[in-house]
C-alpha positions as CSV (number, residue, x, y, z in Angstrom):
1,X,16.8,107.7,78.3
2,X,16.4,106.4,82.1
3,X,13.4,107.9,83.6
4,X,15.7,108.9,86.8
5,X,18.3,111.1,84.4
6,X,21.2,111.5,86.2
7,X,22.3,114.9,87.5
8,X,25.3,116.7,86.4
9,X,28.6,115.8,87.8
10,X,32.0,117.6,88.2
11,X,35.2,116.5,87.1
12,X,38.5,116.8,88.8
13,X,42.2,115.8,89.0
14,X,44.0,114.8,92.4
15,X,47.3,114.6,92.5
16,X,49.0,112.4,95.2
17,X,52.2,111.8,96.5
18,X,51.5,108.2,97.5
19,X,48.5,105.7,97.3
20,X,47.8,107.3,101.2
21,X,48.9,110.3,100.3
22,X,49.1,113.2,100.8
23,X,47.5,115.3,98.6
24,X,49.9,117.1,96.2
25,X,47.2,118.7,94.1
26,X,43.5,118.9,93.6
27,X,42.2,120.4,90.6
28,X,39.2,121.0,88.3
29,X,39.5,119.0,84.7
30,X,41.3,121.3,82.4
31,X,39.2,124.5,81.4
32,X,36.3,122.9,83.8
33,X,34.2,124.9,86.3
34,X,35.0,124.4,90.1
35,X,34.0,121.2,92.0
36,X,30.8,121.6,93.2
37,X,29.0,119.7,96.0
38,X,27.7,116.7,94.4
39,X,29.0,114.1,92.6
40,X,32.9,114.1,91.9
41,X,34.2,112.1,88.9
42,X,38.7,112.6,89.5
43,X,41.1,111.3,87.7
44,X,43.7,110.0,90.1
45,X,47.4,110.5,90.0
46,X,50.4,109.6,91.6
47,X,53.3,111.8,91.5
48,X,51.6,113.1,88.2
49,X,50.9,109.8,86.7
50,X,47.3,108.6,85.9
51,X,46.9,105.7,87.9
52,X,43.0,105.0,87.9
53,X,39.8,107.2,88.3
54,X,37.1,107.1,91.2
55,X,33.3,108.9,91.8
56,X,32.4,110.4,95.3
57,X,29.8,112.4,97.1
58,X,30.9,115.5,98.7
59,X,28.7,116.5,100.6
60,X,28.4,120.3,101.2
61,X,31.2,122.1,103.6
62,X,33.4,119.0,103.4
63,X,37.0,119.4,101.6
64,X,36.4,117.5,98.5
65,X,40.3,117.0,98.0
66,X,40.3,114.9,101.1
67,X,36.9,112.8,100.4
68,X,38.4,111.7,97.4
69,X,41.7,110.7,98.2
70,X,40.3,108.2,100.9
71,X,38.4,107.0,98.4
72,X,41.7,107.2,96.2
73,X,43.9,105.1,98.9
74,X,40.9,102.5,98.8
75,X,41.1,102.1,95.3
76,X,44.9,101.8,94.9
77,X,45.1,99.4,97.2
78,X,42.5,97.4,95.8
79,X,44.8,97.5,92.6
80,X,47.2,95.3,94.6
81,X,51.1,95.6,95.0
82,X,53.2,96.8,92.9
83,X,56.6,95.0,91.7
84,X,59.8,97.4,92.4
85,X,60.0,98.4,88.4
86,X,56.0,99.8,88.6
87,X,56.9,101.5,92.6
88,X,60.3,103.2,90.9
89,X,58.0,104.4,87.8
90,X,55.4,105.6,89.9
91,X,57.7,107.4,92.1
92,X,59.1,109.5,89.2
93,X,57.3,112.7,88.4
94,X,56.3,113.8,85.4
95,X,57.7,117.3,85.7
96,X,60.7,116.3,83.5
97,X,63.5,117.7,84.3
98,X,65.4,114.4,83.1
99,X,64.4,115.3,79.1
100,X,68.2,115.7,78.7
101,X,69.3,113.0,80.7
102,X,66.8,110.7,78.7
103,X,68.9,112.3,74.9
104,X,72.1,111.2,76.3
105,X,70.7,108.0,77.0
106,X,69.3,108.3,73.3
107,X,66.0,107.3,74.5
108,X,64.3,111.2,73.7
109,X,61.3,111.3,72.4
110,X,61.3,110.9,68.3
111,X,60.7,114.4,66.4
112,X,56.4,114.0,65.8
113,X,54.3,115.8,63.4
114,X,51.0,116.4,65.2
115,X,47.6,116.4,63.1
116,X,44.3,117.0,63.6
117,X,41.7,116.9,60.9
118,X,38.9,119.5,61.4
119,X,35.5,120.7,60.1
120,X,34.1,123.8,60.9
121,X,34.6,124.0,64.5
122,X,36.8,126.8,65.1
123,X,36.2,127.4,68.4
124,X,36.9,123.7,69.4
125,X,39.6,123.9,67.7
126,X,41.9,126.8,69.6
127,X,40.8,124.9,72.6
128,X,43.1,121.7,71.4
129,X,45.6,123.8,69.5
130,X,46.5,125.7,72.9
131,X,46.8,122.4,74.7
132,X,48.6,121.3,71.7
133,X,51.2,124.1,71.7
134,X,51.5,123.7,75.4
135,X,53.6,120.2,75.1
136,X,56.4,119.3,77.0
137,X,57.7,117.5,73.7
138,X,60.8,119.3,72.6
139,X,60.7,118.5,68.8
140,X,56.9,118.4,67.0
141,X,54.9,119.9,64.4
142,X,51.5,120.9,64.3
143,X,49.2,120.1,61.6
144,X,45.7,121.1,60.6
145,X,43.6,119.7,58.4
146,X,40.8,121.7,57.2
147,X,38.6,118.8,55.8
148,X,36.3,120.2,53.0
149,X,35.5,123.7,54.7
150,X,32.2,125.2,53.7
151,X,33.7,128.8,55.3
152,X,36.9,130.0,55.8
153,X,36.8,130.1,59.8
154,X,39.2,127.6,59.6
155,X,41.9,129.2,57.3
156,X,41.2,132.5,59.2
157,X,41.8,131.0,62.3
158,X,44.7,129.1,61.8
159,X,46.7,131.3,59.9
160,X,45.7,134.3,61.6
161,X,45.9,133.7,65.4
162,X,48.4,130.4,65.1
163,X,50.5,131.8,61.9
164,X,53.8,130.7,62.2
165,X,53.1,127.9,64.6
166,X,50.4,125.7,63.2
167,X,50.8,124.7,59.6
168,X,47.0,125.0,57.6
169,X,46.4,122.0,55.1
170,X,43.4,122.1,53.0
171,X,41.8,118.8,52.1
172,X,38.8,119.4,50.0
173,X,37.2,115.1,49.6
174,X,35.0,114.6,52.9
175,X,35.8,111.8,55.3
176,X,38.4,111.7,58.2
177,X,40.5,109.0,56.8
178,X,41.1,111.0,53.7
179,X,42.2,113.5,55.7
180,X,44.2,111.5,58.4
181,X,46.0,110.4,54.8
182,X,46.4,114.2,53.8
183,X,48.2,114.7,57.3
184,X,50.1,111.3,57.0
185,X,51.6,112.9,53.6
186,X,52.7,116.4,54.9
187,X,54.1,115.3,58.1
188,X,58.3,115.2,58.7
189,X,58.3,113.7,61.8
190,X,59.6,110.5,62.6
191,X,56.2,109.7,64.7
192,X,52.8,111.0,63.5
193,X,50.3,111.2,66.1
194,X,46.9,111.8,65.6
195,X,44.0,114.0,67.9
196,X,40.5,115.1,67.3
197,X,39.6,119.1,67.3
198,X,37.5,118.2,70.7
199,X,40.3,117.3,73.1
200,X,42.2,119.1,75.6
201,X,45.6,117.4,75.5
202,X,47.6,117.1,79.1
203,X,50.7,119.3,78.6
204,X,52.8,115.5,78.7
205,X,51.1,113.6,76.6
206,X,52.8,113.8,73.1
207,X,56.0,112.7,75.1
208,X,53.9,109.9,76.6
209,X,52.7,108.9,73.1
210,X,55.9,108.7,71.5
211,X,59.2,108.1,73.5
212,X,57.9,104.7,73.7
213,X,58.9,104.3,69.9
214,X,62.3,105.5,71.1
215,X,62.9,102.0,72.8
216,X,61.7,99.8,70.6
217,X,62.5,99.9,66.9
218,X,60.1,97.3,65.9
219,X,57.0,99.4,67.5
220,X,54.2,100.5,64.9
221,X,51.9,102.2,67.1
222,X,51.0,103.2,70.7
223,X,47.3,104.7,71.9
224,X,46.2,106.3,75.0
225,X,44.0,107.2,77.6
226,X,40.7,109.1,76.7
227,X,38.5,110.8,80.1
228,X,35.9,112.9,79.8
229,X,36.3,116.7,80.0
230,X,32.8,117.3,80.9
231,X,29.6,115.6,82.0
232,X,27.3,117.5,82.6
233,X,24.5,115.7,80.2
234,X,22.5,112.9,80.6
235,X,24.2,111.7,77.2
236,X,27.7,112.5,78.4
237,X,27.2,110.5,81.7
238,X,25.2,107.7,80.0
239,X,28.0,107.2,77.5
240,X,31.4,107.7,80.2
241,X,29.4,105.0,82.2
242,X,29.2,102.5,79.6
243,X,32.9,102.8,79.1
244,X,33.6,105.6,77.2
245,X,36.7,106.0,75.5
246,X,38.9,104.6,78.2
247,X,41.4,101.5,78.3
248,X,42.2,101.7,81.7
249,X,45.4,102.4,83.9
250,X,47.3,99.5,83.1
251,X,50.1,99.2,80.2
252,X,49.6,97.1,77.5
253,X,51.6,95.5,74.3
254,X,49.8,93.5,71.6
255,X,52.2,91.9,69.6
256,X,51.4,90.0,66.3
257,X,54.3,87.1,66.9
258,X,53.2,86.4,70.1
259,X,48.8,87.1,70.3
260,X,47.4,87.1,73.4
261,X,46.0,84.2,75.1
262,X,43.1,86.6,77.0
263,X,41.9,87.9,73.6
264,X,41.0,85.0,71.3
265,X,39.9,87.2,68.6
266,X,42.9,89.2,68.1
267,X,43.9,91.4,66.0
268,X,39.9,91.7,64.5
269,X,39.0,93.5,68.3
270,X,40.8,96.7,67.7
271,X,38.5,98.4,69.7
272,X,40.3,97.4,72.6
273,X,43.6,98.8,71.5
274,X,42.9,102.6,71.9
275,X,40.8,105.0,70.0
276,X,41.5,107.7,66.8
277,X,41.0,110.3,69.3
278,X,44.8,109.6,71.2
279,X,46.9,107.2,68.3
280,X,50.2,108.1,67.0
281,X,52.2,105.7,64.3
282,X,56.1,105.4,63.5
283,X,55.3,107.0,60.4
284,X,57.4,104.9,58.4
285,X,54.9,101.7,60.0
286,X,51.7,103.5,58.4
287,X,53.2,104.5,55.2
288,X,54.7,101.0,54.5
289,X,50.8,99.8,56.0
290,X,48.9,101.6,53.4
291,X,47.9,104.0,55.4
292,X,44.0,104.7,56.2
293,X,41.5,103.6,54.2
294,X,39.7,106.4,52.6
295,X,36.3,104.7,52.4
296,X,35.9,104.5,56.3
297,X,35.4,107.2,59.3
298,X,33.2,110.0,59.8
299,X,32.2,111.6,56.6
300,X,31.9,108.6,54.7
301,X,29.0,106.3,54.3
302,X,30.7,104.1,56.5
303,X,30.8,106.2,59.2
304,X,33.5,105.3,61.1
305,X,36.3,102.7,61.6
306,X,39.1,104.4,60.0
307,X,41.8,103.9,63.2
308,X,40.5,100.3,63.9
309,X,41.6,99.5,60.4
310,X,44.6,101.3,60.7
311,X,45.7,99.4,64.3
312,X,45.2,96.6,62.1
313,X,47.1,97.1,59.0
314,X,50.0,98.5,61.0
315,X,49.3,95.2,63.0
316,X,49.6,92.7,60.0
317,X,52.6,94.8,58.8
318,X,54.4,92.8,61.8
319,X,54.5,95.8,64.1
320,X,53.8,95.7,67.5
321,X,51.2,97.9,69.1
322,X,51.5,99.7,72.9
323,X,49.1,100.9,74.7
324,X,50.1,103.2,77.3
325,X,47.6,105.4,80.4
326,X,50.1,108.3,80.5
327,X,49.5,109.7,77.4
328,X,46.1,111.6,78.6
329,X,43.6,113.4,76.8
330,X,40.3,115.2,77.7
331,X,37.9,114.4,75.8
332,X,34.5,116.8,75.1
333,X,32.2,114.0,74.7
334,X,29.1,115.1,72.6
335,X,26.0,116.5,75.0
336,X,22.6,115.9,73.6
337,X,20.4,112.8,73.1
338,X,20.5,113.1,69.5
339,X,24.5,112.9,69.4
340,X,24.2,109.8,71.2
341,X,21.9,107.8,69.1
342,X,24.5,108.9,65.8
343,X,27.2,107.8,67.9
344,X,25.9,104.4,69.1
345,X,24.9,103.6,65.0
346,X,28.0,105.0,63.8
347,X,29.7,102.4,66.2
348,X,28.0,99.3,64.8
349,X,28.4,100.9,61.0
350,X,32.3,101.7,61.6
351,X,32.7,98.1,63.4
352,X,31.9,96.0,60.4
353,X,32.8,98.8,57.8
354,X,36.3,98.2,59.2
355,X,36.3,95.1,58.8
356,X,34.9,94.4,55.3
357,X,38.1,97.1,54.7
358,X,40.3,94.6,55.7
359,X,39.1,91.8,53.7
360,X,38.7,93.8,50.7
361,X,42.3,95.4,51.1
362,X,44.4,92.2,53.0
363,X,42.4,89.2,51.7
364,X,45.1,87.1,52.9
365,X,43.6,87.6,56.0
366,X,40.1,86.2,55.2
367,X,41.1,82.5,56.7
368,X,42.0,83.8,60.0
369,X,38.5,86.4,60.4
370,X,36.4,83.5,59.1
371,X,37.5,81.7,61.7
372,X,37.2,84.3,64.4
373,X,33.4,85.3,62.7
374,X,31.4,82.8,65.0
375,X,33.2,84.1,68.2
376,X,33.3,88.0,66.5
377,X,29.4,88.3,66.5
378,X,28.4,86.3,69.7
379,X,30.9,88.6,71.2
380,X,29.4,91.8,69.4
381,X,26.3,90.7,70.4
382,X,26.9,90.0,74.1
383,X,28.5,93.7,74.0
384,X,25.4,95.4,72.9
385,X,23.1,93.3,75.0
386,X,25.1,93.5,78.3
387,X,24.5,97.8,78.0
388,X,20.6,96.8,78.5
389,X,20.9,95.1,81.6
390,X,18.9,97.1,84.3
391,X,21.2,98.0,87.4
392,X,21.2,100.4,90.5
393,X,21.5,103.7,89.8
394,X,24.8,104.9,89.9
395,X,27.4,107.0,87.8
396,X,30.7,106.5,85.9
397,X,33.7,105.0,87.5
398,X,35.7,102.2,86.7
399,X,35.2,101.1,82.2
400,X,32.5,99.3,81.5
401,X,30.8,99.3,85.0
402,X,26.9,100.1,83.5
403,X,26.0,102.0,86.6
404,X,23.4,103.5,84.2
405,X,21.1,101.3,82.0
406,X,21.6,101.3,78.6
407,X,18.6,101.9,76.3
408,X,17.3,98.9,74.6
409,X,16.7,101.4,71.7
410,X,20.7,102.1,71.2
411,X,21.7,98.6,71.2
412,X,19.5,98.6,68.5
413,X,20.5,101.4,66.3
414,X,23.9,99.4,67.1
415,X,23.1,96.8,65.4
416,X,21.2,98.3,62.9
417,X,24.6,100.1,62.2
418,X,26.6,96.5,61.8
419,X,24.2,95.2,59.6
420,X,24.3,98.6,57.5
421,X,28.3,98.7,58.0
422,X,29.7,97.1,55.0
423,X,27.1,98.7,52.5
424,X,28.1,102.0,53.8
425,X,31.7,100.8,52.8
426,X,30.5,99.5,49.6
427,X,29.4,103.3,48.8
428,X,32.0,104.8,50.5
429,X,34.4,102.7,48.0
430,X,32.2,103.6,44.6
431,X,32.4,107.2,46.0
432,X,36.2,107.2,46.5
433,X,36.4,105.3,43.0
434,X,34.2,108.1,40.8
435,X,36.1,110.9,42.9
436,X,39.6,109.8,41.2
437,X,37.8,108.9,37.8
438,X,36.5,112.8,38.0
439,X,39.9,114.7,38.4
């Protein structure tokens, strides 16, 4: 770590009713303590909508709701003007009264089956499945997957405090694809979205995440934005500034007929599209994709990788992928030093343990990443190296902004984890392969 750690800062919502204001709400981060002199990490809306985050210092005495929506104004302006489609969206709350309006229209959200896969983390878990059963989305399921439980905390909870709500599905092979696949084969929803047992979901973002499918038939999957709930940690900061889990403010659709010019490697940088922590999939699109791969993601020797393979597959199925800032979750980003060194190997592992998944399951595509390899490893490369460069002290704001260096020794264990990626995936796949054999 730096040997100036950073100190803990708060995080916070503000709510405005314009880019100058005023202020409509100013809030702690859902669950959080109060704001506290220091500091100030906020998430930035207008009307409701997440429109783009800023850090300030408030100093003590001083209102904090109006130090950060100067800086708020500054920022949003800095974003430029708006055409009159983005001013009428903005200007549209997200208090949605207009849920009926939208069915007439036949443009209502599709009926989603929620699931989240889980191990042994009860508490976590009734954190996400009260923000989960708070949703504005008026036809869901929830789904929990207990993924090879060693107790029955799980079970207990689930079908004790949520009976009746939240449907319990036991899946007893380790590894998260297997039991993103598990999920996949219970749900009845038209969309199947997809959250980790350490978020707190905003109340609108399973509308956000799937009336998008409504309007476009030929849509296979649509991600969202991931902020930290908390960072209070050296770790926590260290990883929010170097991006996070975050894709920014601004809409985006990646579309397989038409790639885009600004991304040469496409679709082999899935990373960019969104994250397993906020995905959701027509579930017809995955199904007819194969689904995930069972040999990648945490719990398997390959550590991770199982939603870049799946934005993929659902990808060379022809489908068209969205990416989409109002669907928001909070994120609980792991807290000790330790976490972060599995975390930055288990990147590098599940980037190229994703990838040897798609050769070895869509070889037709091996033309089109060979030809991208060159590019794909100066570019990981250049990622890795770039979080080492020594800068001002600082803290998070904007993705990618490396206000705090990077230790040389996790862009190591990052590469240490590509180069260990595909054998992972190699045992993951035996594994898989004697599993079936056994029953």
């Amino acid at each position: 770590m730096s040997s100036r750690a950073p100190r803990p800062i708060s995080v916070a919502e503000l709510d405005l009713d314009a880019p100058e204001g005023p202020v409509l709400a100013f809030r702690p981060a859902p669950g959080g303590p109060p704001v506290e002199p220091g500091e100030v990490y906020t998430l930035v809306r207008l009307r409701g909508r997440p429109a783009a985050t800023v850090v300030g210092t408030v100093a003590e005495g001083e209102d904090p709701a109006e130090v950060l929506a100067a800086l708020a104004g500054r920022r949003l302006a800095q974003a430029g003007p708006r055409t009159d489609a983005e001013r009428l969206a903005a200007a549209r709350p997200l208090a949605r009264p207009d849920l009926l309006a939208r069915a007439r229209r036949g443009l209502a959200p599709p009926r989603a089956s929620v699931v989240v896969a889980t191990r042994e983390r009860p508490g976590q878990l009734a954190r996400a499945l009260d923000s989960l059963l708070a949703q504005d989305h008026p036809d869901h399921e929830l789904i929990v997957v207990d993924n090879a439980p060693r107790t029955t905390d799980t079970h207990d909870l689930v079908t004790g405090k949520y009976a009746d709500r939240v449907r319990y599905v036991r899946e007893d092979t380790p590894g998260l694809a297997v039991a993103h696949n598990t999920g996949l084969a219970a749900a009845d929803g038209t969309v199947v979205a997809f959250t980790d047992d350490d978020v707190i979901a905003d109340p609108h973002w399973l509308t956000a995440l799937t009336e998008p499918f409504a309007a476009d038939p030929g849509l296979g999957c649509v991600t969202g934005l991931i902020l930290p709930a908390r960072l209070r940690t050296p770790a926590q900061i260290l990883l929010e500034s170097h991006g996070g889990f975050a894709k920014g403010f601004a809409p985006r659709v990646y579309d397989p007929a038409e790639p885009p010019a600004d991304e040469p490697l496409f679709p082999f940088t899935a990373g960019s599209f969104g994250s397993g922590a906020n995905m959701a999939f027509r579930t017809a699109a995955l199904r007819e994709a194969g689904g995930f791969d069972p040999a990648t993601g945490t719990g398997t020797a390959a550590r991770g990788g199982d939603d870049l393979y799946a934005f993929v597959a659902v990808l060379s199925a022809g489908f068209r992928l969205r990416y989409t800032a109002e669907a928001l979750v909070w994120h609980h980003h792991r807290d000790t030093w330790q976490d972060l060194r599995n975390q930055a190997y288990g990147y590098g592992a599940g980037l190229t343990a994703y990838l040897t998944a798609t050769l070895v399951r869509r070889p037709r595509l091996l033309p089109a990443l060979l030809a991208r390899v060159p590019r794909g490893l100066a570019h990981a490369r250049t990622i890795t190296a770039r979080r080492g460069e020594t800068s001002e002290g600082g803290v998070p704001g904007e993705h990618g902004t490396h206000h705090h260096p990077w230790p040389r020794s996790l862009s190591r264990l990052e590469r240490r984890g590509m180069l260990f990626g595909p054998i992972g995936y190699a045992k993951a796949r035996a594994r898989a392969r004697r599993g079936r054999t056994a029953r």
